[in-house]
LOLO-63649 format. One line per 8 residues: number of its first residue (from 0); for each residue x, y, z of N, C-alpha, C, CB. Coordinates in steps of 0.05 Angstrom, whole numbers, plus 5000, padded with zeros to 4 digits. Glycine has a CB too. Example, Ala and Ser with C-alpha at 12.3 -4.5 7.8 and 13.67 -1.06 7.14 Angstrom:
0> 5264/4886/5156/5246/4910/5156/5264/4934/5156/5226/4911/5181 | 5257/4955/5142/5273/4979/5143/5258/5001/5157/5282/4988/5114
***
This chain:
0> 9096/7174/2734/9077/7160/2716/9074/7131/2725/9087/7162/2686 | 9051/7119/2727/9044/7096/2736/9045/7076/2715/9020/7098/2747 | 9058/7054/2717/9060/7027/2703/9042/7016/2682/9059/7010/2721 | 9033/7023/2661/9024/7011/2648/9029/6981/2630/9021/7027/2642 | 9010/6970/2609/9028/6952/2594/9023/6962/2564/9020/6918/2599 | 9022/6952/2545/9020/6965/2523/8990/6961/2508/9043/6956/2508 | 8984/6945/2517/8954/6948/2513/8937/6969/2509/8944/6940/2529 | 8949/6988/2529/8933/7016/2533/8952/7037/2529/8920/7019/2563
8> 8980/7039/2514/8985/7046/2502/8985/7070/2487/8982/7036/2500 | 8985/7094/2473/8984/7116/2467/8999/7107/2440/8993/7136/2488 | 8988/7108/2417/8995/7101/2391/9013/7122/2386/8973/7098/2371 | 9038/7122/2375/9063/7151/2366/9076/7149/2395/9046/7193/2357 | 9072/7143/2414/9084/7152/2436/9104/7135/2441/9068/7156/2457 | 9125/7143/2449/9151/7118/2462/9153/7119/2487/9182/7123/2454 | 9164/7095/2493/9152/7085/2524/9176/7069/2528/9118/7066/2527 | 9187/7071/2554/9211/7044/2565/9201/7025/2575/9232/7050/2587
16> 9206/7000/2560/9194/6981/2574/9208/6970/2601/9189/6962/2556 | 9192/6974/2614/9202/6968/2657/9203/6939/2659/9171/6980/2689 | 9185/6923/2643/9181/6889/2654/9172/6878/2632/9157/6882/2680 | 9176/6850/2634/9166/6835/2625/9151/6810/2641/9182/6831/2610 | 9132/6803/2640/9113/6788/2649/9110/6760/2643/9094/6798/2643 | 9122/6749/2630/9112/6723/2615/9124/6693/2619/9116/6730/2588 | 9107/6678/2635/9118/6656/2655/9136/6634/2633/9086/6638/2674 | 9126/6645/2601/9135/6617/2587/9175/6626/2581/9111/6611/2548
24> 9196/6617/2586/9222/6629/2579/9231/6631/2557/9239/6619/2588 | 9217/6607/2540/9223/6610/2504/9205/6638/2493/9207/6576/2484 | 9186/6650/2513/9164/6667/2502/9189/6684/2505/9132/6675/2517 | 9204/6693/2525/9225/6706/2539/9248/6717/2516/9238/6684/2561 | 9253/6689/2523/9280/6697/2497/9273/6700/2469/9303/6675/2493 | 9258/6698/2461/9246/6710/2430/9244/6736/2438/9214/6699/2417 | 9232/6740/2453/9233/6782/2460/9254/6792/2462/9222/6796/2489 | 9277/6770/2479/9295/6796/2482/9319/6787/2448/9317/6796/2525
32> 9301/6767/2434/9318/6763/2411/9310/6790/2391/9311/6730/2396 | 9284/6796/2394/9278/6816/2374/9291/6852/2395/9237/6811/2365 | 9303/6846/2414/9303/6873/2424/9285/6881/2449/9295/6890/2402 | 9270/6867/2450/9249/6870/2481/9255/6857/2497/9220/6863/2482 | 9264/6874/2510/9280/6876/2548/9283/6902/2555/9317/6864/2554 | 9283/6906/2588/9271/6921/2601/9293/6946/2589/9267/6912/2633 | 9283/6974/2599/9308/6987/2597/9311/7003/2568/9331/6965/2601 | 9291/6978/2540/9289/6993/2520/9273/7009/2507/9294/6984/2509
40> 9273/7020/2490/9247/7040/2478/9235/7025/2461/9255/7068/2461 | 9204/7035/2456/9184/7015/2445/9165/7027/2438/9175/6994/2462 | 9156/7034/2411/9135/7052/2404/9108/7035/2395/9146/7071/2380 | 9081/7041/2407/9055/7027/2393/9054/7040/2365/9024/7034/2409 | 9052/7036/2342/9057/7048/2319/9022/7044/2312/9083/7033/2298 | 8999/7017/2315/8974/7018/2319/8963/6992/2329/8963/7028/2297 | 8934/7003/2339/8920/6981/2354/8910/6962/2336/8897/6991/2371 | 8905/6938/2340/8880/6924/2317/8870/6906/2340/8891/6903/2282
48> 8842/6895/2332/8826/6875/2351/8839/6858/2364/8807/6860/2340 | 8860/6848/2351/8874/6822/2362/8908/6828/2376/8876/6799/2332 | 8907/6853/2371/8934/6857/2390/8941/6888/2379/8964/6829/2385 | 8968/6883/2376/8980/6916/2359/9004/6909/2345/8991/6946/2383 | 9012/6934/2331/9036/6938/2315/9064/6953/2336/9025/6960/2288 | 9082/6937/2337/9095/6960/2350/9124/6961/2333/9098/6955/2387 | 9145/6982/2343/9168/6980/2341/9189/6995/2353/9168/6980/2322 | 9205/6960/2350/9228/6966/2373/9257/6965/2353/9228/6937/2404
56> 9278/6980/2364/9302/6985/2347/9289/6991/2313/9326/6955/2349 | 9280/7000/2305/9279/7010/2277/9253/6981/2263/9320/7010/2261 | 9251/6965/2276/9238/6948/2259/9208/6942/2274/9257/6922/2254 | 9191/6931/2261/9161/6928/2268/9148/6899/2279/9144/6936/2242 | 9140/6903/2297/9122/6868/2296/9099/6871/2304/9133/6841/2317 | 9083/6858/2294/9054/6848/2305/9061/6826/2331/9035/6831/2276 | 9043/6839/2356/9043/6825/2377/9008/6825/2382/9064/6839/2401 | 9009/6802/2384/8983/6794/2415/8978/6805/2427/8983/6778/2436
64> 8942/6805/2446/8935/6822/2457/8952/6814/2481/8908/6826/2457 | 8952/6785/2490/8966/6774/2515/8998/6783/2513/8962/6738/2516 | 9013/6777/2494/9048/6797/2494/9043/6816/2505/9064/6809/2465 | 9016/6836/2486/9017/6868/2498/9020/6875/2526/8991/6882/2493 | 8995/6849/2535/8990/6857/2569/9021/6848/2584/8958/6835/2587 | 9035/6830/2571/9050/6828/2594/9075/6848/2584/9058/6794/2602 | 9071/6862/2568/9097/6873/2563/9086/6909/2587/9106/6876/2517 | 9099/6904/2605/9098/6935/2612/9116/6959/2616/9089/6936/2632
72> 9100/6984/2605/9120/7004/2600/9118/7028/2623/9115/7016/2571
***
């Protein structure tokens, strides 16, 4: 299966996230404060115009369309 990021996504589906993308390091460590780092599971739960819903370990966040893209699964 080829690399996607979550942008494009499959809503219900769980996905390992392979990378993270994101040049800023404070953007960094807030992700891997909520649980996002590579290696873990990560479900799109739904899309909206301005980004999506997802969730990682049992809990939910609204992310950006730009998080989405750099988060890849």
């Amino acid at each position: 299966m080829k690399c996607m990021n979550l942008g494009n996504a499959n809503v219900g589906e769980e996905y390992i996230i392979k990378n993270i993308t994101a040049e800023d390091e404070e953007l960094k460590s807030f992700l891997f404060s909520l649980g996002c780092y590579s290696g873990e599971p990560i479900t799109v739960i739904s899309h909206m115009k301005g980004g999506c819903v997802v969730s990682i370990k049992d809990a939910r966040y609204n992310i950006d369309h730009d998080l989405a893209e750099a988060i890849s699964v």
